[in-house]
C-alpha positions as CSV (number, residue, x, y, z in Angstrom):
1,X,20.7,-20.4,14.6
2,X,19.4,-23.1,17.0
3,X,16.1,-25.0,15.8
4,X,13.9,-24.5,18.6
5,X,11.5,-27.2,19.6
6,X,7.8,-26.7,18.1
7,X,5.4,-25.1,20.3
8,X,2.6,-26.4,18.5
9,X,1.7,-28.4,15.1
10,X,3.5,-26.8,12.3
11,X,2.3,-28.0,8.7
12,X,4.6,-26.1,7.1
13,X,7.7,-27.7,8.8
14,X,8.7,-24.3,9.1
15,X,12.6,-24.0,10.6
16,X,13.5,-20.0,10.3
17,X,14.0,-17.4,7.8
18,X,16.3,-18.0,4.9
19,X,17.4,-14.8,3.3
20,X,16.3,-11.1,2.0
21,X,16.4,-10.0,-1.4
22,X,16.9,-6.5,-1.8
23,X,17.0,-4.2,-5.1
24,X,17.2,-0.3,-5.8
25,X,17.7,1.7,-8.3
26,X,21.3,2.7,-7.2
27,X,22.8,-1.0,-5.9
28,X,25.6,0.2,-5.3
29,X,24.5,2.1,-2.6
30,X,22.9,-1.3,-0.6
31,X,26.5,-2.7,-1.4
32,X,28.1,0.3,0.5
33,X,25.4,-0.3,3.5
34,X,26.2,-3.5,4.0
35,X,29.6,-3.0,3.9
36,X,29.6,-0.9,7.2
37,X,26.8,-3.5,8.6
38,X,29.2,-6.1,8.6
39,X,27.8,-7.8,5.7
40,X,30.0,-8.4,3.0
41,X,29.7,-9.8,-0.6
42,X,31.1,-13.3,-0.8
43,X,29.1,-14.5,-3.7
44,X,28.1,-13.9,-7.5
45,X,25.4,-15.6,-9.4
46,X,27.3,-17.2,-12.7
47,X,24.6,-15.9,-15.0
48,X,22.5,-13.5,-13.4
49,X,23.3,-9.8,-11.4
50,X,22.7,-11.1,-7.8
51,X,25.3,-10.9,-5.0
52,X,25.1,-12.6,-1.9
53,X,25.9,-10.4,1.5
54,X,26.5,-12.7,4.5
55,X,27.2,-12.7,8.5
56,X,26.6,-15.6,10.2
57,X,23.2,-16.9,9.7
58,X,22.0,-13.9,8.1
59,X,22.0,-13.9,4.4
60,X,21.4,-10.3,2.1
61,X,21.0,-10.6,-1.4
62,X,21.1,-7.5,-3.7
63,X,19.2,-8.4,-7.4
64,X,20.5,-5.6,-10.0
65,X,18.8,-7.4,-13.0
66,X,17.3,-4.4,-15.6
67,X,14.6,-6.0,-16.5
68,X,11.9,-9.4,-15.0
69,X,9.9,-8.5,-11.9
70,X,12.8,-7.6,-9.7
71,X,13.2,-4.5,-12.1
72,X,9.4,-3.4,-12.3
73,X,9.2,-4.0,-8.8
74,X,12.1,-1.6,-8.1
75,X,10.9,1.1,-10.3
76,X,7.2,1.3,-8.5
77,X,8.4,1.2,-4.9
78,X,12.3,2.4,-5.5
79,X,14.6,1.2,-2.8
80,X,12.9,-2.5,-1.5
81,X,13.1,-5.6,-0.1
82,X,11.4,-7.4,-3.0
83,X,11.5,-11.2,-1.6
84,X,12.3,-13.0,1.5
85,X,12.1,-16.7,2.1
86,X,11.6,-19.3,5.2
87,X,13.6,-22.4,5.6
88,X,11.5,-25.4,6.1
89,X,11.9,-29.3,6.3
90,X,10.5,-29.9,2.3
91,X,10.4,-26.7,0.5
92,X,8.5,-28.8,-2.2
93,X,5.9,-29.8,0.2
94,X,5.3,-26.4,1.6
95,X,4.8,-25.2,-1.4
96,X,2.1,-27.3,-2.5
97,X,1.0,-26.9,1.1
98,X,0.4,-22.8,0.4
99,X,-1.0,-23.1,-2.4
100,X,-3.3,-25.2,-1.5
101,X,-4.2,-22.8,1.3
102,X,-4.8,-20.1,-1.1
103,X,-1.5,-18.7,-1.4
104,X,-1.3,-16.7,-5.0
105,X,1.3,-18.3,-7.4
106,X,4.0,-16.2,-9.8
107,X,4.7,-15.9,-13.1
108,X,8.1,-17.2,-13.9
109,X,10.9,-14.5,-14.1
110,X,14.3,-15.1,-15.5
111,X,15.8,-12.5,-12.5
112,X,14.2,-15.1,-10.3
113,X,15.9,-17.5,-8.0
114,X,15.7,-21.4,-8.8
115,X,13.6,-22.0,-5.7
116,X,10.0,-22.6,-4.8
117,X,7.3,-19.3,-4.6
118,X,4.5,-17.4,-4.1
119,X,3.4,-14.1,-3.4
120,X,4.1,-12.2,-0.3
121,X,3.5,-8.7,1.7
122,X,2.8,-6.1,-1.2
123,X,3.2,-8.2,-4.2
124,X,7.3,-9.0,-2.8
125,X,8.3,-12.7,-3.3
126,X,8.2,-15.6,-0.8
127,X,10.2,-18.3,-1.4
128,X,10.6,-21.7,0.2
129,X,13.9,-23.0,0.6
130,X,15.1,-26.5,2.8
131,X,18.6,-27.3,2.9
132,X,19.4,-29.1,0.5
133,X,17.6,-27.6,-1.9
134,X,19.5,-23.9,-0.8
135,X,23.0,-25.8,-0.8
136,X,22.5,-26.9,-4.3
137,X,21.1,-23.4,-5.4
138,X,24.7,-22.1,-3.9
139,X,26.8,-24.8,-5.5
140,X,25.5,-24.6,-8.7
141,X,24.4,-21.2,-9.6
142,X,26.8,-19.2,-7.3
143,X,30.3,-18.3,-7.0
144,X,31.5,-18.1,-4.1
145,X,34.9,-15.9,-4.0
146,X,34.7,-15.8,0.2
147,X,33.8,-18.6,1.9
148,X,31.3,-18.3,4.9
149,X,32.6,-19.1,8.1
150,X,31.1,-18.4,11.5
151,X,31.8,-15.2,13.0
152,X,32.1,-14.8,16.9
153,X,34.2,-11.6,17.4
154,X,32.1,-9.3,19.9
155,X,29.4,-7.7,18.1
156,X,28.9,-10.1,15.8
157,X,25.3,-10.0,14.2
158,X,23.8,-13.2,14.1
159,X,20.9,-14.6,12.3
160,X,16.9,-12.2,11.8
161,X,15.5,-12.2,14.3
162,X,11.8,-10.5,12.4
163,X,10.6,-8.6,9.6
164,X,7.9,-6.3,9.9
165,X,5.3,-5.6,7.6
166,X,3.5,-2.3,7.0
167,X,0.2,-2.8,5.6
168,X,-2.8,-0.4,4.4
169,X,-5.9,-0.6,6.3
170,X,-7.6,-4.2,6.2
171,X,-4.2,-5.6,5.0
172,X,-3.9,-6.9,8.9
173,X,-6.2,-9.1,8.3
174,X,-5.8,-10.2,5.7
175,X,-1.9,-11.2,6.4
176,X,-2.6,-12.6,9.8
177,X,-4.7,-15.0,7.7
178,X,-2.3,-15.3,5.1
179,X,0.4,-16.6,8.1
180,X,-2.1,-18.1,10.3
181,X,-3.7,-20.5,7.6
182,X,-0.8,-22.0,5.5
183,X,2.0,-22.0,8.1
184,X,-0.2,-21.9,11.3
185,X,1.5,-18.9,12.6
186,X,-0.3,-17.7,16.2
187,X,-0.9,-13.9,17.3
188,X,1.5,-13.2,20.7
189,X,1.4,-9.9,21.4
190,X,-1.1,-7.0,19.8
191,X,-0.7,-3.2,20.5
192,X,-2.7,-0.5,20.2
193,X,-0.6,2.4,19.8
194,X,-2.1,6.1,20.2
195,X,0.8,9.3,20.0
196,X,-0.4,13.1,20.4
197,X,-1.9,13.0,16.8
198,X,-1.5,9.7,15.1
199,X,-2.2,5.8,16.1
200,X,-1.5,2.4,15.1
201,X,-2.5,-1.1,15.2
202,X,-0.1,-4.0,15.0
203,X,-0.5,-7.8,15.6
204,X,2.7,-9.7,16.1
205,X,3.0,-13.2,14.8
206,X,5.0,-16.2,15.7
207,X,5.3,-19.4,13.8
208,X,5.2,-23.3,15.5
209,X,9.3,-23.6,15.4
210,X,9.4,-19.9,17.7
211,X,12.0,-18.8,14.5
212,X,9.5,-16.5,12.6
213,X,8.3,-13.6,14.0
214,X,6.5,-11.3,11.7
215,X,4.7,-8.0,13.2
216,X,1.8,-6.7,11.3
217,X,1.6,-2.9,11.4
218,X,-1.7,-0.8,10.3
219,X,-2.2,2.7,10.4
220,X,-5.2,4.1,12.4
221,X,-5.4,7.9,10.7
222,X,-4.0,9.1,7.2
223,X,-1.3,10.9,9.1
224,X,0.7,8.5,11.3
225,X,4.4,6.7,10.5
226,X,2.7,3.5,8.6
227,X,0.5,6.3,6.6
228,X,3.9,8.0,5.2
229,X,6.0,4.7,5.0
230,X,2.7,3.2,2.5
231,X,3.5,6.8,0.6
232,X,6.9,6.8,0.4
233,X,6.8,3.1,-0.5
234,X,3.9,3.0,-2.7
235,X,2.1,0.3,-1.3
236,X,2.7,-1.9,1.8
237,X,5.8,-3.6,2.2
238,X,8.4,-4.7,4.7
239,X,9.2,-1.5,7.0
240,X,12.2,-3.3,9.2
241,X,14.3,-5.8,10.0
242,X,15.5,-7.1,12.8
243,X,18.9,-8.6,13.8
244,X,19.9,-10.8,16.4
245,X,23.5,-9.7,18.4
246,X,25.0,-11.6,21.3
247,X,26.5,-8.5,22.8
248,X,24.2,-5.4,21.7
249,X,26.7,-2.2,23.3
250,X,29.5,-4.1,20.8
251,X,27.2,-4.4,17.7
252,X,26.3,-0.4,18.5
253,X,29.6,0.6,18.7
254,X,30.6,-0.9,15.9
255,X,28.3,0.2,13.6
256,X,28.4,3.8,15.0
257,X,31.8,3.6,13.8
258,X,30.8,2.4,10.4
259,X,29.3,5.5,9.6
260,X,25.4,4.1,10.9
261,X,23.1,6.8,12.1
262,X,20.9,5.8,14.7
263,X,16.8,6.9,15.8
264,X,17.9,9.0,18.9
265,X,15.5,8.3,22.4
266,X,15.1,11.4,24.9
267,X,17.7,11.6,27.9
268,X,14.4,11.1,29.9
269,X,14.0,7.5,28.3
270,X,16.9,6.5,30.7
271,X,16.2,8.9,34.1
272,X,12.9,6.2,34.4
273,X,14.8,3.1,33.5
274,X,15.4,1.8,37.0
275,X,12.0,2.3,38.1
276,X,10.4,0.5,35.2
277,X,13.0,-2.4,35.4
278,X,13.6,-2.6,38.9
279,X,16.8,-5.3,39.4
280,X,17.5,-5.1,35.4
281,X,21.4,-5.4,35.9
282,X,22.6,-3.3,32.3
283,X,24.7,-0.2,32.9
284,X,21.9,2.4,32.4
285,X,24.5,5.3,31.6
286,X,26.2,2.4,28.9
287,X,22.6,2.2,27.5
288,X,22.2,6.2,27.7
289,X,25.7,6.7,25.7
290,X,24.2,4.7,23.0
291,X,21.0,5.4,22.9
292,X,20.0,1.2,23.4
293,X,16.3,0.8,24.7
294,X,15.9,-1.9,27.4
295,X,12.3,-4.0,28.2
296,X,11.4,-6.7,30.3
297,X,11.8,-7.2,34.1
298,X,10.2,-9.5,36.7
299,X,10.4,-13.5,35.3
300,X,10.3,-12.3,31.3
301,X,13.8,-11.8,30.8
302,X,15.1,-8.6,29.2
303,X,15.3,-7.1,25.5
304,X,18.0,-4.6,24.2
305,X,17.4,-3.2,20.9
306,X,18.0,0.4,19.0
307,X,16.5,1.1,15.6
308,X,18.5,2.8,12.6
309,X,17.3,5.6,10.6
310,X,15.3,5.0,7.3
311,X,18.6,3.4,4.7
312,X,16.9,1.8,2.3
313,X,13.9,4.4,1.2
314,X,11.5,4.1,3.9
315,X,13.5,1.2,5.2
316,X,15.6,0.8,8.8
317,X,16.9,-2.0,10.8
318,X,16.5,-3.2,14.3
319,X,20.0,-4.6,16.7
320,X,17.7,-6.3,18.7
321,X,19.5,-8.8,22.1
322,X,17.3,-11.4,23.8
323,X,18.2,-12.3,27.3
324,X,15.5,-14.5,27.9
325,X,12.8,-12.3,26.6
326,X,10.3,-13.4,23.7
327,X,9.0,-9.9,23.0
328,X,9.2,-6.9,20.9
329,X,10.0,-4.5,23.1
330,X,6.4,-3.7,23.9
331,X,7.3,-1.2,26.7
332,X,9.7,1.0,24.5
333,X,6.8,1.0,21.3
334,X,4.7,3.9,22.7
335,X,8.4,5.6,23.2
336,X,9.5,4.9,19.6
337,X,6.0,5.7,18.3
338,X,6.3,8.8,19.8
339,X,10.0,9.5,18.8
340,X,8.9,9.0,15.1
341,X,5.8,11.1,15.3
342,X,8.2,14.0,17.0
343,X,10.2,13.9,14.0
344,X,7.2,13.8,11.4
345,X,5.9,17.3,13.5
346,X,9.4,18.5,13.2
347,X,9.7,18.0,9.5
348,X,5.9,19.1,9.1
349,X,4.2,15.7,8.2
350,X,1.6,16.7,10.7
């Protein structure tokens, strides 16, 4: 991933994220996803049941320890993402830095990972990692029976792109200040999104390096998609994650082969596309065959991106393509809003 050039003071020397730590209660099962994602396993911790998944820049860990907080955090929310770091200049410094800020520290755990951390969306784990600090964690707790190399066939997934939180009401807030205060993450883009029977509110945050980007979602009714996820999920938590392709209609195709079962979008969705993106230049009938949503137009560039089903509990991914365009697809949300609310009528949530 390219370091982009801070947009504005960043006191956190914040650079990107690092990795995602998942868990479930059947690992095996987040082995065999990503498998077909094109994530391997190329690592083992020496001591402790963590496996390291890798593709590029993007760096899936799967924690299987029975007991610690990985464990107990596992058995209340079932299939999770149950820590997540960011890569900045001095993990040490950033560190002090949140706490300082008001950030809440952790007990030690012995399923933990040698790194600095505090607590993040839903009681998950946020670590801080620089690099040398994440290359000695590799080199001395790791081993590595597949060396990472940089992959550039077609397709290729490339480094995460954002991970979206799902938060119960006044949780917004509170994690916009959370962001905003200890790593001076600003507010880009806010919906307010409002389907036949259900809404929701979401604030979308950036951090100084332009690398971070961390949507904040909050349900407006008792009924609505963020309403079941905090059910299903038992609290709020990460709802998706979003990875970067170079060539999106490659990534799709590959992972259709896989086995990967994607959120379907109307036939409709792609009759309109050339009068909402005048002059977009994408195949419309290549989008329509798989189902890839397209935003932008005009001087903003343009985003591709699809959405998986729910594959970890309540959990799906984004294969997101930027060409040019800093957004989140803001002109296909009321679409997927709607999409999901369709199914919840269909299956009788509302």
């Amino acid at each position: 991933m390219s370091i982009k050039q801070n947009q504005w003071e960043n006191p956190a020397g914040t650079r990107g994220f690092g990795f995602i730590e998942f868990s479930a209660p059947e690992p095996e099962e987040l082995k065999s996803l990503f498998d077909r994602m094109g994530l391997p396993e190329v690592a083992k911790h020496k001591q402790k049941a963590i496996s390291i998944h890798q593709q590029n820049n993007i760096y899936f860990l799967i924690n299987s320890e029975k007991s610690g907080f990985v464990s107990d955090f596992t058995s209340a929310h079932g299939p999770c993402v149950c820590s997540y770091s960011f890569e900045v200049e001095n993990a040490v410094e950033a560190y002090q830095l949140a706490l300082s800020k008001g950030a809440k520290a952790v007990k030690e755990s012995e399923d933990a990972l040698a790194l600095p951390v505090v607590e993040g969306v839903g009681g998950a784990r946020l670590y801080f990692q620089d690099a040398a600090m994440f290359s000695a964690l590799l080199r001395s707790e790791f081993d590595y029976f597949v060396e990472p190399v940089a992959i550039d066939s077609e397709g290729a997934l490339h480094f995460i792109d954002h991970i979206t939180h799902n938060v119960a009401v006044g949780g917004m807030d509170y994690w916009s200040r959370f962001y905003g205060d200890i790593f001076n993450f600003r507010e880009i883009r806010y919906f307010n999104i409002e389907g036949k029977k259900t809404g929701l509110v979401s604030r979308a945050l950036t951090s100084p390096c332009g690398n971070i980007r961390i949507p904040i979602n909050e349900s407006s009714d008792d009924k609505s998609q963020i309403a079941e996820f905090l059910e299903q999920y038992h609290g709020d938590g990460v709802q998706h994650i979003a990875l970067c392709s170079t060539d999106l209609y490659r990534t799709v195709d590959n992972l259709k082969r896989n086995g990967l079962v994607f959120q379907d979008t109307i036939d409709a969705y792609y009759d309109l596309v050339d009068k909402r993106l005048p002059n977009h230049g994408e195949d419309v009938e290549a989008l329509r065959g798989r189902k890839i949503l397209i935003d932008g137009g005009d001087d903003e560039g343009l985003l591709l991106q699809i959405f998986s089903g729910n594959v970890i509990g309540p959990i799906f991914f984004e294969f997101i393509q930027r060409k040019g365009n800093k957004g989140f697809g803001e002109g296909n949300f009321q679409a997927l809003f709607e999409s999901i609310e369709l199914d919840q009528i269909r299956r009788g949530v509302i």
